[in-house]
C-alpha positions in Angstrom: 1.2 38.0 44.5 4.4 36.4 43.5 4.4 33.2 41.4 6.3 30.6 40.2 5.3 28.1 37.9 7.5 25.0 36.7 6.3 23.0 33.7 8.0 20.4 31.3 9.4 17.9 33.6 9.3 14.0 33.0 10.3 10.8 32.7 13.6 10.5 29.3 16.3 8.2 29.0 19.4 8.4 29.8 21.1 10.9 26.2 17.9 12.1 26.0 16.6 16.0 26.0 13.9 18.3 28.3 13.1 21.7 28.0 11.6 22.8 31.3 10.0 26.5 31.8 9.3 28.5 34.7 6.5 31.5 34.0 6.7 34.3 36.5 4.5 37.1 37.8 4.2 39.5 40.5 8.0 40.8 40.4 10.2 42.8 38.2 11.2 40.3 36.1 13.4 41.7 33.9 15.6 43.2 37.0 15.9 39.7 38.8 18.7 37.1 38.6 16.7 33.7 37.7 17.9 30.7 38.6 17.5 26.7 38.5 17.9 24.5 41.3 17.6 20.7 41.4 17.1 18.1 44.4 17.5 14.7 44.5 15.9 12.4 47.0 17.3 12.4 50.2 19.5 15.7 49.3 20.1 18.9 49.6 19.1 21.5 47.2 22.2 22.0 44.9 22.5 24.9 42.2 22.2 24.1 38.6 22.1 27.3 36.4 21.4 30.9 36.6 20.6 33.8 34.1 21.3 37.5 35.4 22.2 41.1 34.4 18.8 40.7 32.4 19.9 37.8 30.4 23.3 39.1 29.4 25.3 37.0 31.6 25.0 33.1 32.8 26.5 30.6 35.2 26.2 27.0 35.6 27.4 24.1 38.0 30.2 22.2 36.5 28.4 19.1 36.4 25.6 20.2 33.9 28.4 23.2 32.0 28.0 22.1 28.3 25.1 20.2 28.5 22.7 22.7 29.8 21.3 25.8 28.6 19.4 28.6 30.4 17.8 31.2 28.6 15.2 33.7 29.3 12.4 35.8 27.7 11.7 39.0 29.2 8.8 39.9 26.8 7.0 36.3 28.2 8.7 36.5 32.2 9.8 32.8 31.4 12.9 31.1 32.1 13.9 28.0 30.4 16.0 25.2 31.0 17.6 23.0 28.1 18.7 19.7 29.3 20.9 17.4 26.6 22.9 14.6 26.9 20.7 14.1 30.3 22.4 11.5 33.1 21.1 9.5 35.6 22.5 11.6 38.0 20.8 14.5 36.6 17.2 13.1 38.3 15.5 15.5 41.0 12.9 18.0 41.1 14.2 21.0 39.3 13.1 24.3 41.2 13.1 27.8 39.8 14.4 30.6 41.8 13.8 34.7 41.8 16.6 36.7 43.3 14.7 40.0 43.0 17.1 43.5 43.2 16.4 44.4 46.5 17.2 40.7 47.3 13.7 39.4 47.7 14.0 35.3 46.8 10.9 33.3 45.6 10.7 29.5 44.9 8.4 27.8 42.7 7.4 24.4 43.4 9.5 22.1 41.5 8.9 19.7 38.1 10.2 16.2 38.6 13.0 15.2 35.9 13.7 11.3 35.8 16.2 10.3 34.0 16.2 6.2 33.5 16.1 3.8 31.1 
């Protein structure tokens, strides 16, 4: 059974910092591309960062290149997500994605990031 699970979501001010995590099981984890994904209200589901070739290589939206960090632990199956210098506009509920190697995809069920002062 595959799973997903988002933590370290919440409420900062605008400059401020968040760490989220997503811990996975029931996949190769090592082997998949991992990704983030935000959504805020009343929009669609945009890319924000993703980690592949087991952590060697990255790639990140434009709007979050610089301030955001995705890493990985392969020992732990945990993505993470380092948010600085966090915007208003940066609000939504962050999603992490599995893009397994035979192309299975798996969504966890989001954290809610609020960014407001």
């Amino acid at each position: 059974q595959v799973q997903l699970v988002e933590s370290g979501g919440g409420l900062v001010q605008p400059g401020g910092s968040l760490r989220l995590s997503c811990v996975a099981s029931g996949f190769s984890f090592s082997t998949s591309a991992m990704s983030w994904y935000r959504q805020a209200p009343g929009e669609v589901r945009d890319f924000v960062a993703s980690s592949f070739n087991g952590g060697r290589s990255t790639n990140y939206a434009s709007s979050v290149k610089g301030r955001f960090t995705i890493s990985r632990d392969n020992a732990k199956n945990t993505v993470y997500l380092e948010m600085n210098s966090l915007k208003p506009e940066d609000t939504g509920v962050y999603y992490c994605n599995a893009q397994t190697s035979s192309y299975y995809d798996y969504w966890g069920q989001g954290t809610q990031v609020t960014v407001s002062s």
